[in-house]
C-alpha positions as MATLAB code, in Angstrom:
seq = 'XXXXXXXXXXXXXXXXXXXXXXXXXXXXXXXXXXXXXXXXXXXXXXXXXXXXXXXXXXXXXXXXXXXXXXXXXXXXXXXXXXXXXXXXXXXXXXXXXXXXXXXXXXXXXXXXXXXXXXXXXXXXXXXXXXXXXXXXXXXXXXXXXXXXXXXXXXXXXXXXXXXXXXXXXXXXXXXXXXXXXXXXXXXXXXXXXXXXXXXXXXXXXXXXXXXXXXXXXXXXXXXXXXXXXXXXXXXXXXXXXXXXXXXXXXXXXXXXXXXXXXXXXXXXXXXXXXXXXXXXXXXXXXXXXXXXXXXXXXXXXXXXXXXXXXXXXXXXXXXXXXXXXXXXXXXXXXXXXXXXXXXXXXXXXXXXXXXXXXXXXXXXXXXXXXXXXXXXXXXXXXXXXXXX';
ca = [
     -56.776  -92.953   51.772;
     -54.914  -91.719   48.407;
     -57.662  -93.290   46.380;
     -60.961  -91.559   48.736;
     -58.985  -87.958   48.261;
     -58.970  -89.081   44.441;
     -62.764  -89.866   44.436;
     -63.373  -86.362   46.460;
     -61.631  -84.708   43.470;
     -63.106  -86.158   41.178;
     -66.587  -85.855   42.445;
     -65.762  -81.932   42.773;
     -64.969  -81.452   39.205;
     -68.278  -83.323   38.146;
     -69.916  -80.702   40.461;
     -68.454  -78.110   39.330;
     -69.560  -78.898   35.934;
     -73.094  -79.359   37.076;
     -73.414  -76.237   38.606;
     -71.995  -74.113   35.389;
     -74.415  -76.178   32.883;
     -77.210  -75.014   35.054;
     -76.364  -71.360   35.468;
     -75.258  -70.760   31.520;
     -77.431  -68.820   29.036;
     -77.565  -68.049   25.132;
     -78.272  -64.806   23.731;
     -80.437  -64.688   20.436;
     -79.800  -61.974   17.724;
     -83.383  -60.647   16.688;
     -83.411  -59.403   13.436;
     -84.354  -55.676   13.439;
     -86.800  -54.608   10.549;
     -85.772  -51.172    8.639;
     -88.456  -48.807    8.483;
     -88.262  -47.038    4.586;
     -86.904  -43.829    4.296;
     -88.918  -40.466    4.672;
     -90.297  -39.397    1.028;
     -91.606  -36.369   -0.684;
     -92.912  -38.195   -3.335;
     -96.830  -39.402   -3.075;
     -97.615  -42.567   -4.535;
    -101.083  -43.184   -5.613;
    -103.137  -45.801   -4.691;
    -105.690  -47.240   -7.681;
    -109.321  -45.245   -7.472;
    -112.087  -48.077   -6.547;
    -115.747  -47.619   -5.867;
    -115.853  -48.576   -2.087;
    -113.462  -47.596    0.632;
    -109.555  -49.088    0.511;
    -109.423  -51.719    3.334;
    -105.970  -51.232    4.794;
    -104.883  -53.513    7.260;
    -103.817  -52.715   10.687;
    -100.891  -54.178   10.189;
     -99.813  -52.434    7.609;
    -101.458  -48.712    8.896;
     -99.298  -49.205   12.509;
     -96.178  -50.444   10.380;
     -93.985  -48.410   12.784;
     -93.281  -47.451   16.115;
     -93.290  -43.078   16.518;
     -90.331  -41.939   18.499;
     -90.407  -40.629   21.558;
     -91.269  -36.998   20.805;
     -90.392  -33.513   22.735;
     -93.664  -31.636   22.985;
     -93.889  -28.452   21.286;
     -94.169  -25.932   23.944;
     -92.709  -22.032   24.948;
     -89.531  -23.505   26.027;
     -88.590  -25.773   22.746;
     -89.895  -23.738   20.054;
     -86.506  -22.636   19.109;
     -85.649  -26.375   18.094;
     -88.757  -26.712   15.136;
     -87.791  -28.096   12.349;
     -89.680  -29.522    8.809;
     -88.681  -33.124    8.560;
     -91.458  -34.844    6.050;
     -93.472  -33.941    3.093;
     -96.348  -35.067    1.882;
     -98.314  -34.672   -1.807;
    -101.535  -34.232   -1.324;
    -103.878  -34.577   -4.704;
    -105.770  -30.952   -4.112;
    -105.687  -27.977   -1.343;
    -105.134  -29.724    1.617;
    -108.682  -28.621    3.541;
    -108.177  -30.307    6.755;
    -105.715  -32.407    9.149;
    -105.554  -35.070   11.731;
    -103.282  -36.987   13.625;
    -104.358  -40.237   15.422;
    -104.422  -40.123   19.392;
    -100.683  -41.997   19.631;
     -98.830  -39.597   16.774;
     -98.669  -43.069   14.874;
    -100.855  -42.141   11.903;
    -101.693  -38.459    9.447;
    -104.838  -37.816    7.799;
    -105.334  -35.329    5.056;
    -108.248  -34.688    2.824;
    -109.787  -31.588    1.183;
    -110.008  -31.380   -2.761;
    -111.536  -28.213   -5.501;
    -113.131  -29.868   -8.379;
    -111.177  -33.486   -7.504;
    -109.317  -34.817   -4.884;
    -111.889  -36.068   -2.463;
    -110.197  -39.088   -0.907;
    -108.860  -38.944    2.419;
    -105.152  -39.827    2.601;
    -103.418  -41.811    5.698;
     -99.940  -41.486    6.402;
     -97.735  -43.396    8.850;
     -95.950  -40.539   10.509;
     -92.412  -42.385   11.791;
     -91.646  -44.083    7.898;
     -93.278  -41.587    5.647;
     -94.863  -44.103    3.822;
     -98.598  -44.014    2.282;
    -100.355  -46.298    4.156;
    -104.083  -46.071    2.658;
    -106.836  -44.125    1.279;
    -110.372  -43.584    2.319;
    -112.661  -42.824   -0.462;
    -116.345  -42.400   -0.702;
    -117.104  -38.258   -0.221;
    -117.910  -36.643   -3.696;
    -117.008  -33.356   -2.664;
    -114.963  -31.425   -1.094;
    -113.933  -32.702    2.807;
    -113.567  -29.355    5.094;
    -112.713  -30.803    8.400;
    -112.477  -34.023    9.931;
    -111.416  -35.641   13.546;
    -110.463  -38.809   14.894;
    -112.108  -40.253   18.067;
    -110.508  -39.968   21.549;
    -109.853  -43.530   21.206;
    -108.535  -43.369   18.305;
    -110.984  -46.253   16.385;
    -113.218  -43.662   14.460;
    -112.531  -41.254   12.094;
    -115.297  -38.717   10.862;
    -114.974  -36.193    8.178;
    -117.766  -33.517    7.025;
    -118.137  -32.727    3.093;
    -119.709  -30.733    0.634;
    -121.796  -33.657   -0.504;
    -123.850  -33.078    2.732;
    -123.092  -36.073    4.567;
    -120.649  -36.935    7.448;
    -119.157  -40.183    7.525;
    -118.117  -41.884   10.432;
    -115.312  -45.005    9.301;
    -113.397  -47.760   10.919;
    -110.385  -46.246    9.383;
    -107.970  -48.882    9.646;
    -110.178  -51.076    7.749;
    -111.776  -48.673    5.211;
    -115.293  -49.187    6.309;
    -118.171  -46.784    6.804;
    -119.871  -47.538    9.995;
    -122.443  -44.420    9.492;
    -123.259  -41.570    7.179;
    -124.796  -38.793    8.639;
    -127.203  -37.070    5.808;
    -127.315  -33.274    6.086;
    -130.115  -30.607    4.210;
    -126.797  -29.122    2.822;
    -122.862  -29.101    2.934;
    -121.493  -29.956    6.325;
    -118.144  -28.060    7.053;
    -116.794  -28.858   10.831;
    -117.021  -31.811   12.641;
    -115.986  -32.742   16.502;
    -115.904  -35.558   19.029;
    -116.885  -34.758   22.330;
    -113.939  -35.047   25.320;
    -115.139  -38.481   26.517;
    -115.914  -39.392   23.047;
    -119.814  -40.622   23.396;
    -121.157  -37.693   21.160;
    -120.444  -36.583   17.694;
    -121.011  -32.457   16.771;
    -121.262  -31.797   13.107;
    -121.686  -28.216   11.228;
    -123.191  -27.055    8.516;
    -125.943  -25.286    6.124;
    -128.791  -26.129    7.479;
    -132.235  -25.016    5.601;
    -133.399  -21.916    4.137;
    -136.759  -20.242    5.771;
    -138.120  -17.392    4.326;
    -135.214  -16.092    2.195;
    -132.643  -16.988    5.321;
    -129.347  -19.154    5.327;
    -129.395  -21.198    8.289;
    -126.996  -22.821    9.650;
    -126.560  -25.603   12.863;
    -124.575  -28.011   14.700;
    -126.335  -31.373   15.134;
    -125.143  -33.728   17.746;
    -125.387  -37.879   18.314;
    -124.784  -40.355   20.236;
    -121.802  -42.320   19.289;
    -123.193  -45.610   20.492;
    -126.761  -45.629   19.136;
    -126.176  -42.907   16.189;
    -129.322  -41.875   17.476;
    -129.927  -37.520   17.033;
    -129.187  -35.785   20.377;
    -129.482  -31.757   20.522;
    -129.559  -29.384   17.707;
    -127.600  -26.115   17.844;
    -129.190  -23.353   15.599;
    -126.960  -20.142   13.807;
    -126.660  -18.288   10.209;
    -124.914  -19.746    7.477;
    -122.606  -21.836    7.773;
    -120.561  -23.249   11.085;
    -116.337  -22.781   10.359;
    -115.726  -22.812   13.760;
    -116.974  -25.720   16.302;
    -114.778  -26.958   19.447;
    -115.921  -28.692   22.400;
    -114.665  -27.627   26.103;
    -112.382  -30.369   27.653;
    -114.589  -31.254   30.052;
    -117.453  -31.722   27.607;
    -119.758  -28.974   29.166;
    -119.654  -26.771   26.375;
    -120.174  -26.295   22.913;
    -119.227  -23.420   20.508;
    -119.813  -23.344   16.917;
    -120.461  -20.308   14.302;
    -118.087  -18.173   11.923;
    -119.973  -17.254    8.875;
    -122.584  -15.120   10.435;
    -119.181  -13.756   12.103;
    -120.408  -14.811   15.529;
    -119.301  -17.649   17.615;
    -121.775  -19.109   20.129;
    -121.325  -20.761   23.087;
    -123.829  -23.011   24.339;
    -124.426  -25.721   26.821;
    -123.758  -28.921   25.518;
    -126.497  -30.606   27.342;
    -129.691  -28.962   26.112;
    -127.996  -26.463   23.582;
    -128.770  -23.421   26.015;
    -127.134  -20.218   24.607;
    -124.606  -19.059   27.504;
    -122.663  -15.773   25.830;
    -122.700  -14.757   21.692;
    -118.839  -13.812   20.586;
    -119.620  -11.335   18.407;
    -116.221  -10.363   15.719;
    -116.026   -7.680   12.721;
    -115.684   -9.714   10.423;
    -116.114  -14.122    9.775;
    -114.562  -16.717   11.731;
    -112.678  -19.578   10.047;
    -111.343  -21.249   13.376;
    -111.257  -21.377   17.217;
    -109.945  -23.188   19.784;
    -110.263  -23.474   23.195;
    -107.316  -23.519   26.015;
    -106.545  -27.119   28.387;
    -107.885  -25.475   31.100;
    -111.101  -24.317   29.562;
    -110.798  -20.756   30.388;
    -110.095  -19.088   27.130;
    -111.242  -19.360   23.611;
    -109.055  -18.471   20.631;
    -110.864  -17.168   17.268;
    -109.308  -16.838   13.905;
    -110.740  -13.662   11.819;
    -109.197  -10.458   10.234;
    -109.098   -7.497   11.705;
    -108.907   -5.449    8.240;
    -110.789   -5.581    4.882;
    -110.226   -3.435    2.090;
    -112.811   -3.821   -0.575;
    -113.241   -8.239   -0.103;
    -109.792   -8.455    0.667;
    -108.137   -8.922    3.979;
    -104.969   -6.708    4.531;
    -104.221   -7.438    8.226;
    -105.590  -10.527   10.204;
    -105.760  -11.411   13.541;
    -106.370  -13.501   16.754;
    -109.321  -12.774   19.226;
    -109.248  -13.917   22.805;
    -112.534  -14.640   24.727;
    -112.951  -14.981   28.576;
    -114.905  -18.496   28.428;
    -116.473  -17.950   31.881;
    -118.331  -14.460   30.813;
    -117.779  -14.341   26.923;
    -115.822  -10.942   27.681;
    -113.085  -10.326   25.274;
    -109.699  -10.138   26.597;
    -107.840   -8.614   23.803;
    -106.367   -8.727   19.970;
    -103.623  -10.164   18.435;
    -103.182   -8.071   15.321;
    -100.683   -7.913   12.510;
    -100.957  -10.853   10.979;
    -100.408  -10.108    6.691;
    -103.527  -12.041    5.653;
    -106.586  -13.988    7.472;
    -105.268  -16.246   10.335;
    -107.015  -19.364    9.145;
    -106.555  -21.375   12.122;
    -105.401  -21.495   15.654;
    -104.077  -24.267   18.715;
    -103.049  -24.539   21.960;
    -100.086  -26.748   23.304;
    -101.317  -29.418   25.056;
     -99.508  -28.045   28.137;
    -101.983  -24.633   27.794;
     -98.549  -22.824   27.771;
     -98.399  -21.714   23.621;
    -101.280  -20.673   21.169;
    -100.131  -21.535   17.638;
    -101.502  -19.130   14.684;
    -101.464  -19.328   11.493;
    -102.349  -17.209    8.602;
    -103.036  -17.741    5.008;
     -99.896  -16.197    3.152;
     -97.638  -18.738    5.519;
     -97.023  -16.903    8.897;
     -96.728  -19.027   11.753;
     -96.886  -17.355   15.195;
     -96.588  -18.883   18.808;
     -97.513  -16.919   21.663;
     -96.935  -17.395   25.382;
    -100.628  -18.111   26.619;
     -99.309  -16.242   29.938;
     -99.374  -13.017   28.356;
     -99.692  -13.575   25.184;
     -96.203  -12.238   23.978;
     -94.585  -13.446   20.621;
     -92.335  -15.898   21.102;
     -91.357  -17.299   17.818;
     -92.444  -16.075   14.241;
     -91.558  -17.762   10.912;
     -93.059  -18.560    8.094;
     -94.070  -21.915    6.081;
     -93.369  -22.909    2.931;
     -96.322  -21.631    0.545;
     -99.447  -20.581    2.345;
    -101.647  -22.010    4.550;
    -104.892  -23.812    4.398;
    -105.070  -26.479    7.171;
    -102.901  -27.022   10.552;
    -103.048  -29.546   12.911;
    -101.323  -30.261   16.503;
    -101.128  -33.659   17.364;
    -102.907  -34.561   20.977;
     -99.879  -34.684   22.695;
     -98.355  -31.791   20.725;
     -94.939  -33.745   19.349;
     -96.056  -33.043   15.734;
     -97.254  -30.299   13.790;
     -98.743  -30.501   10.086;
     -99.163  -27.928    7.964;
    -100.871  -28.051    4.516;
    -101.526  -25.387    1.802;
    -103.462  -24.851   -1.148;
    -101.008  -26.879   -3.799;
    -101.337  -29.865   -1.939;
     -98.443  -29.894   -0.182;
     -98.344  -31.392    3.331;
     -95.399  -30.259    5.747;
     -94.555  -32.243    9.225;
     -92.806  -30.545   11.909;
     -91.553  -31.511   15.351;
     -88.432  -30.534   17.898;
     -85.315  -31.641   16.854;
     -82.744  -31.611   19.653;
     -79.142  -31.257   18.855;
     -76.690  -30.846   21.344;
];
């Protein structure tokens, strides 16, 4: 009897072992790769004659943060946390669809490249060459796999940007100076110079399909298109600035809808979330060539009526966005004034100004990041900061 009680005992520490063998587990320490510090300092890449392949790996190095939007109720928490050196004036921005990636490019008499950035490290991540002039605006696709940039040189070239290649260049009768994907990102718009007829600048937006690069509908004006935005539902199309009005047309078959007519040109517009208003950047006063007061127009999209004027700006407002949320319209003006309104009614909600002036702005698609560039090359990046 002793000795079957010894064999149950036995028999329960061997289960007992069993059972803690097969629930046990190991944890593995993963190594955590450091991202480099944020830098001022640019670091140039060596000139070649085609494109700079970068790899994607190297491009989408790091993860961005989780970002608070910049929107009427977190503007107080802005704050400057990177700088970039651009080569030349700093023409024209872009972020990438996910916030991961910056693109700058402009240029005078040098300076043509376009320079990638990875946002979350700082780091230089690549440069696109291959314009040999000056690059006024470019835009990434919806998708974020194409990025297309218009140039002096009178061609628009369409890239695998991650890579460095140039799927397609656009040729032009003259410089091309804004360029825009369509919402659902099957059509590219491009603006520019178009040819002279009987002593007369002309000017047009030309659109293609994305798929077959094939010519869609051309969009005729007076020379030269500053200002081009689609609607976000793709429907419409405006585009002018030089000629100091701003069309709006129907995207399908280039029917003029309404003619935004302004006092003076238009270097920018942009169009609200919900489609109902249209921003346009202008000045309000000249004196001799110069402009002593700019300011922001607001256009009824439905009836091309205009709503009203936001004055008082000390120099041109050179460009103009709206939050993603449609709650804040961001403008800026050339000596460095940066001025968010509430798109409700339009009140001033925060006012500061940027280091050195201003010559390109962009809002990133989900409005976490704003860049800000000016005519010494230098490249500012701004988001909320929370700090409790």
């Amino acid at each position: 009897m002793k000795q079957w009680k010894w064999l149950q005992l036995i028999a329960g520490f061997v289960l007992s072992a069993l059972l803690l063998d097969s629930c046990s587990f190991s944890v593995q320490v993963l190594s955590t790769p450091v991202a480099a510090p944020p830098t001022a300092t640019f670091t140039s890449m060596p000139p070649t004659e085609m494109p700079t392949a970068v790899p994607p790996t190297e491009i989408l190095a790091t993860v961005t943060p989780t970002l608070i939007p910049i929107r009427a109720d977190t503007l107080y928490m802005l704050e400057a946390f990177n700088t970039f050196q651009f080569e030349d004036v700093v023409h024209t921005l872009a972020f990438t669809p996910d916030d991961a990636v910056l693109a700058a490019a402009g240029g005078n008499t040098e300076g043509f490249d376009i320079h990638l950035w990875d946002v979350a490290s700082g780091q230089d991540v690549g440069i696109l060459n291959g314009h040999g002039d000056i690059v006024w605006n470019m835009a990434f696709s919806p998708d974020g796999q194409l990025l297309a940039s218009a140039s002096s040189d009178g061609t628009a070239k369409v890239r695998d940007w991650r890579n460095g290649d140039i799927l397609k260049s656009l040729e032009f009768p003259s410089e091309v100076t804004s360029i825009s994907f369509s919402p659902d990102g099957r059509s590219l718009a491009v603006g520019g110079v178009d040819e002279t007829v009987n002593q007369i600048t002309n000017a047009a937006v030309w659109t293609y399909s994305v798929d077959s690069w094939e010519p869609l509908v051309k969009f005729p004006e007076f020379l030269n298109i500053t200002a081009l935005a689609y609607s976000p539902d793709g429907s419409l199309l405006i585009g002018g600035g030089t000629s100091r009005n701003v069309q709006v047309w129907r995207a399908s078959d280039g029917a003029t809808l309404f003619t935004l007519n302004h006092a003076h040109q238009v270097g920018n517009a942009a169009i609200s979330p919900d489609g109902s208003t249209v921003a346009t950047a202008t000045c309000e006063t000249v004196l001799n060539t110069d402009c002593t007061e700019g300011s922001v127009w607001l256009w009824d999209l439905t009836s091309g009526r205009l709503l009203r004027k936001l004055v008082g700006f000390p120099d041109i407002v050179v460009q103009v966005a709206f939050s993603a949320d449609g709650s804040t319209l961001l403008a800026a003006s050339r000596d460095g004034t940066l001025r968010f309104y509430s798109a409700t009614d339009y009140q001033t909600l925060f006012d500061f100004t940027a280091p050195g002036s201003i010559s390109a702005l962009a809002l990133s698609p989900d409005s976490g990041l704003l860049a800000t560039g000016d005519l010494d090359g230098q490249v500012n990046l701004w988001k909320i900061v929370y700090r409790p």
